[in-house]
N, C-alpha and C positions, 0 to 999 in steps of 0.2 A: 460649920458653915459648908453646905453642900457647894463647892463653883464647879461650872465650869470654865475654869479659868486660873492664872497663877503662876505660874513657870515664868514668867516677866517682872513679878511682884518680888520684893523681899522684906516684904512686913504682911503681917496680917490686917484685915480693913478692920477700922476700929466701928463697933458693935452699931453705935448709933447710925454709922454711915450706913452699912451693911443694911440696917432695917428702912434706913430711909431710899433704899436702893432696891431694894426686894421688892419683888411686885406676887410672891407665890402665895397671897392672904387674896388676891381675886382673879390671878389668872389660871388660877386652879380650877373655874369655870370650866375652861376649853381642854381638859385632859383627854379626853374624845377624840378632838380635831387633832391635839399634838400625835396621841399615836395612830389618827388614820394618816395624820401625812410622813409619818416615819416609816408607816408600813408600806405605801404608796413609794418611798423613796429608797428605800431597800429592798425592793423588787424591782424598782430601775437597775438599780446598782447591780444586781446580779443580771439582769438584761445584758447590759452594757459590758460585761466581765470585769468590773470593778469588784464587786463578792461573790463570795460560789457560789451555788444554788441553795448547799448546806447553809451556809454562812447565813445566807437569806430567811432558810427555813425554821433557823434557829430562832433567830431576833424576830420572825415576825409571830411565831409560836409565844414568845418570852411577853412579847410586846401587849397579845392578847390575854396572857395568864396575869398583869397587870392590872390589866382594864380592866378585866375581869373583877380581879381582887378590890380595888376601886370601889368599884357598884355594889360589890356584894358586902362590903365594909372591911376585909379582912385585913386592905392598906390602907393605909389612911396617909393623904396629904397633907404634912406640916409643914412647919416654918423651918427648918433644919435646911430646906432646902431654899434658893436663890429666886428660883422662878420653877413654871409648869415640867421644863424643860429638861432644868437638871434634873428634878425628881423622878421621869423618865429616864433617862439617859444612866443616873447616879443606880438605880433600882435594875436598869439590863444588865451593867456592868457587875452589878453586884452577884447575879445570875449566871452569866455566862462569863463575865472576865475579859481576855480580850476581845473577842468577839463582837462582845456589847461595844467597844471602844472604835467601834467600825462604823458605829449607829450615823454619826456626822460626818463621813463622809463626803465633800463636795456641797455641805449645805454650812452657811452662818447661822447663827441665832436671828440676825437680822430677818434674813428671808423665811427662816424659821416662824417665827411670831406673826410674820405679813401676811402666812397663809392660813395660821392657824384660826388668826383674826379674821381673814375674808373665811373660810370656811363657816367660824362660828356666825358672822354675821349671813349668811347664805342661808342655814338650818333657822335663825331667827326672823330671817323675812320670811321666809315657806311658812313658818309656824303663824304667822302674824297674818299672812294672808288668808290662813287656812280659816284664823277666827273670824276676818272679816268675813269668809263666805258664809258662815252660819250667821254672821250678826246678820246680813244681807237676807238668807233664807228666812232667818225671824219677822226682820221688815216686811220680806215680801206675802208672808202668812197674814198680816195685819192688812196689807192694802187688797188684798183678794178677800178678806171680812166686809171689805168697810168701801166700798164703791158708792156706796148710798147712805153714808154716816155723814150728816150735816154739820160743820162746825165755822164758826169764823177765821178768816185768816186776816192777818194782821201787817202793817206796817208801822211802824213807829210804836209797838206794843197800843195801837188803837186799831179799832175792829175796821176792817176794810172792803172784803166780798168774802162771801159764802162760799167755802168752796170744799171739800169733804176730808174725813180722816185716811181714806186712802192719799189723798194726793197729798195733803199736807208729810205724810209717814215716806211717800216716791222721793222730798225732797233729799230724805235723807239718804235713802238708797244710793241717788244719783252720787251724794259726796262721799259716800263708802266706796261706791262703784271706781269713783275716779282714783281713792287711794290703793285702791288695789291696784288699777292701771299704771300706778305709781312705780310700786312695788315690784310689778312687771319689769318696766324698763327700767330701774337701777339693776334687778337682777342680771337682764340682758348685756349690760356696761360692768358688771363687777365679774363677771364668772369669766376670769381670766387666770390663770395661775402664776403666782411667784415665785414659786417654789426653784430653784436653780438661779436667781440673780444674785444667789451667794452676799457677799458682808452689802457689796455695791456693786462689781464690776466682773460678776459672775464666777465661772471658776475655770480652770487647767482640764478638769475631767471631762473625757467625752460622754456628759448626761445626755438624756435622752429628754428634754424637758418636755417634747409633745405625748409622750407617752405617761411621763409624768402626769399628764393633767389630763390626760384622759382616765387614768384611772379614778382620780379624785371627780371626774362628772364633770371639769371645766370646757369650757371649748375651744382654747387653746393656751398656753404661754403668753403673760405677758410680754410686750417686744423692749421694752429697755431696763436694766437692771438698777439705774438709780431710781429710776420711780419707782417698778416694783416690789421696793423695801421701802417705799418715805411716801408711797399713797395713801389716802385715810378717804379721798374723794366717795368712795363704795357707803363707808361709815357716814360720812358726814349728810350726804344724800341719802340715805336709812333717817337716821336721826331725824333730817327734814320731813320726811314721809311720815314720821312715827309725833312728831311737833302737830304734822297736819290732822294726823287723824284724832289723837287728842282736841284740835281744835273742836270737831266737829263734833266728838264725842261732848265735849264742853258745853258745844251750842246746845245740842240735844238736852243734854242734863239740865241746864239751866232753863228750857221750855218744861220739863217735867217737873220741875220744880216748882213753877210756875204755877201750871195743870194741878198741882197736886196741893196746892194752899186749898184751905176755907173760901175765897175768894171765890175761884175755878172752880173748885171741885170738877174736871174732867177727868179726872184716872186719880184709882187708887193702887198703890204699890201696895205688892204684898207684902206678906208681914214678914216673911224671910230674908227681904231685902229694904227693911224697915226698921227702926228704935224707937223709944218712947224716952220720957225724960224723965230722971231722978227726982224730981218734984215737982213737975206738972204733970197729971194721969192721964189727960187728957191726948197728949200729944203722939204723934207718929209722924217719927220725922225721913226727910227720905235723902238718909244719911250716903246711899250708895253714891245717887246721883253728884250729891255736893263736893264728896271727895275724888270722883272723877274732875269734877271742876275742878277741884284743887290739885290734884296732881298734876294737872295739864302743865301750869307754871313747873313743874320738878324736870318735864321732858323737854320743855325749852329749854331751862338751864343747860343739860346739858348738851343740848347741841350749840349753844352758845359758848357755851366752855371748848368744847373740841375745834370749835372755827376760831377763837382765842388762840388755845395751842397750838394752833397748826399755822399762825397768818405770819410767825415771823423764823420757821425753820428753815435753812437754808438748807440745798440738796447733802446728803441722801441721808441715812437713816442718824435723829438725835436721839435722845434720852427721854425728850420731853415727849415722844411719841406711847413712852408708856401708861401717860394720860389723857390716854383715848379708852383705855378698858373700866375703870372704877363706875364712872357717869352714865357710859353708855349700855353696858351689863346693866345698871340698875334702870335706865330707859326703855330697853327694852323689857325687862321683868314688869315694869309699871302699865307699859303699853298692852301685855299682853294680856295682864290682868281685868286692867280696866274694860278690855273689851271682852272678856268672859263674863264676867261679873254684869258689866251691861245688858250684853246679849241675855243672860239670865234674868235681871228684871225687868226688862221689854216683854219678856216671853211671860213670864205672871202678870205684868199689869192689868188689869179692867178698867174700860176707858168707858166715861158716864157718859155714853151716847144724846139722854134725854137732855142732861146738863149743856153740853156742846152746843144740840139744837135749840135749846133756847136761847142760847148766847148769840148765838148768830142770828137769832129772830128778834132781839132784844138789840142792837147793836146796829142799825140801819142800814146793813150790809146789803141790802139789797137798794140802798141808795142811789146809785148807778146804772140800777137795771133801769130806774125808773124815770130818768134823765135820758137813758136810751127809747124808752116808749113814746116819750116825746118828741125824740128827734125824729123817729119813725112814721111819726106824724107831722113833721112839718115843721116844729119848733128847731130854729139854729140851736146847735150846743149849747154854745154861752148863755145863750136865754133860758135853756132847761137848767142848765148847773143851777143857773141864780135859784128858779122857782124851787127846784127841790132845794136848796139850801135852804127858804123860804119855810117848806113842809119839814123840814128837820125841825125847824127852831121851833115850829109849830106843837111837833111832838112832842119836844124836848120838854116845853113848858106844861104839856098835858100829863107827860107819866105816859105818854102812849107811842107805839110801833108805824110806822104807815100802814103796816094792813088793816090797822086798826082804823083806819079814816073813813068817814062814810065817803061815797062817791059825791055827795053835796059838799062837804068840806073840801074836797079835793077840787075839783068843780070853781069853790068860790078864790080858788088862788091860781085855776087854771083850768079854761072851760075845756080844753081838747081831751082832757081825761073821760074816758069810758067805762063801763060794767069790766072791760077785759085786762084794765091794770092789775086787779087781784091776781088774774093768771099771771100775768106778766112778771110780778114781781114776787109771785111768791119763790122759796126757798131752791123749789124742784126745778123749776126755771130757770132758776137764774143759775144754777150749778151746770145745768144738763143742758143749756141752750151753747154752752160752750164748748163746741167743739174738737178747736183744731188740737192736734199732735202735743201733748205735756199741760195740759189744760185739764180741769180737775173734771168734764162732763167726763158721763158714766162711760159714754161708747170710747171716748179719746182715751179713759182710765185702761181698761179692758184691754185696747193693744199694746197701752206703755206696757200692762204686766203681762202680755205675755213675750213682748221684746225683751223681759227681765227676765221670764224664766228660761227663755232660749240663752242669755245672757250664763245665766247661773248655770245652765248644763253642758258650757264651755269648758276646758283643762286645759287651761295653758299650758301648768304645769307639764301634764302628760307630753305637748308637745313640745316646751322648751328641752324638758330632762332627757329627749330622746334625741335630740339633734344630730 
């Protein structure tokens, strides 16, 4: 049993504890983050005259032929060892001898883990945001196709106004857009560094902790050292961000899902991003989508779980804090998946344009236009609603559309109607007479996308990382 730790002890921990104690089966994840912030912290140290320059040069040479070895497969990290930590730590020493034994220095495991944890969670929102912007550039290729693709939109999953496949595709944009926005400002709130709040109460050494975290890219030192070992706030706001975007990811799939029955027939998903059944030949099922919907429940749990463990710890760092990495490692792998895998079968989809536009023509979605024509003329609201409810019921019982009405039928339930309601309520109309700003007409369409692509040719990134 690799510890760090022992000279207090005078028994060895017995085996079952030991394993129920070890956490090096997943926080072996962040062996990256451990040794950027060991090398980050022993370049303090010899800043500071804590270690000599040699000393420095040695361990952070050692620390890289590690990582190295790591990657390349040549170490391999097991159970032998306690956590990420020692396996660092146990693996320098073994190397250089005392030397290595200088690695901890003025730092705890406590605050040790706090940063290795905001580091990893740091590199996995950037990753995460990164795929939101191609999921976003996907989107935005589809609503600059489709300005003029007819389709119904819906409330209550019943047909409600015509309004096109771009704008229906903008809505999605808008809730990616806003997660990234998300993303943005937890970044802004976590990129603090903990590195130097020692167990709790910091330490004797004169660290340099602002230099410390500028190295690591943070923007400065956390200011108090019992939070800065017993915060998870960074995580648990990720987490919420990563719940949300699933959500929406969920909503999407289960419209696609939707779209993509017999029923709809609006889009077919490729076959790359598609199954058949074992025993019916017939079927292709759109397996991708559904299991995005299902794992959405897997990334709530855990952020459920981590606002669980964390609502009854009292200050500063407990045990129970080591059940923030299991759930939320696999939340984030889930998250970032489902939005590759997405983004890939949005980008093959073909969407039945013909199909759409009948639905919407089929569907009396232009109901409203035509309740507007009359008011236009003279008829109060509530008296059109009624008459066209009237004309609905009319069609409903014929099998027929209202454009389908002659103008005499129209006429005998309401003489104000003219030769010009066909214009009025046809399809193009009633999409494109709708103007204003987020409204699915073509000319209002036209500048939401090009506010998206000015949007999209923003870098936050570039100006946060450079602050």
């Amino acid at each position: 049993m690799a510890q760090l730790w022992g000279g207090r002890f005078t028994k060895e921990t017995d085996q079952l504890v030991y394993n129920f104690n070890a956490s090096i089966t997943f926080d072996r994840k962040f062996y990256k983050q451990d040794i950027e912030g060991s090398i980050a912290h022993v370049t303090m140290l010899a800043k500071q005259g804590i270690l000599t320059e040699q000393e420095r040069d040695d361990i952070v040479r050692t620390l890289k032929e590690i990582r190295d070895e790591v990657e390349s497969g040549k170490l391999e990290i097991t159970s032998e060892y306690e956590d990420i930590h020692s396996f660092v730590e146990a693996n320098l020493i073994d190397r250089l001898g005392d030397t290595g034994k200088k690695l901890h220095t003025g730092r705890s495991r406590n605050d040790q883990v706090a940063l290795d944890m905001r580091l990893y969670t740091r590199d996995e929102l950037l990753h995460t945001d990164d795929l939101l912007k191609e999921l976003l550039e996907t989107i935005l290729k589809i609503m600059e196709a489709n300005t003029e693709t007819i389709m119904p939109g819906f409330t209550h999953l019943q047909k409600a106004q015509p309004i096109t496949l771009a704008h229906h595709m903008g809505a999605y944009f808008e809730m990616f857009k806003r997660d990234r926005l998300r993303l943005h400002d937890i970044y802004e709130r976590m990129n603090y560094c903990p590195l130097g709040s020692g167990a709790l109460a910091g330490t004797t050494y004169p660290l340099d902790r602002e230099y410390t975290a500028e190295l690591l890219g943070f923007y400065g030192p956390t200011l108090n050292s019992m939070d800065g070992v017993s915060d998870r706030d960074y995580l648990i706001e990720f987490l919420s961000a990563c719940a949300t975007i699933m959500m929406h990811l969920s909503r999407f799939s289960e419209e696609i899902i939707i779209w993509n029955s017999n029923e709809y027939q609006f889009v077919e998903i490729d076959d790359a991003y598609s199954t058949g059944s074992s025993i019916m030949p017939q079927k292709k099922n759109p397996d991708i989508a559904e299991l995005v919907r299902g794992k959405t429940g897997r990334v709530y749990g855990a952020l459920m779980s981590l606002l669980t463990t964390m609502k009854g710890i009292p200050l500063a760092y407990n045990k129970d804090m080591q059940e923030d990495k299991e759930l939320s490692f696999d939340a984030m792998d889930t998250v970032k998946g489902c939005i590759a895998l997405f983004t890939g079968m949005l980008a093959t989809m073909k969407f039945n344009k013909g199909k759409m536009r009948l639905s919407a023509n089929n569907g009396f979605t232009n109901a409203t236009d035509a309740a507007d024509y009359l008011v236009k003329h003279g008829v109060p609201f509530r008296d059109a609603h009624g008459i066209i409810g009237k004309i609905v019921l009319y069609c409903i019982e014929r099998g027929i559309a209202i454009d389908d009405m002659s103008l005499d039928e129209l006429k005998a339930i309401c003489p104000v109607f003219e030769e010009d309601i066909y214009e009025e309520i046809s399809m193009e109309t009633c999409v494109n007479n709708r103007l204003t700003i987020g409204a699915p007409g073509k000319a209002a369409m036209e500048k939401v996308i090009e506010a998206e692509k000015a949007y999209l040719a923003e870098d936050w990134k570039k100006e946060t990382l450079t602050r």
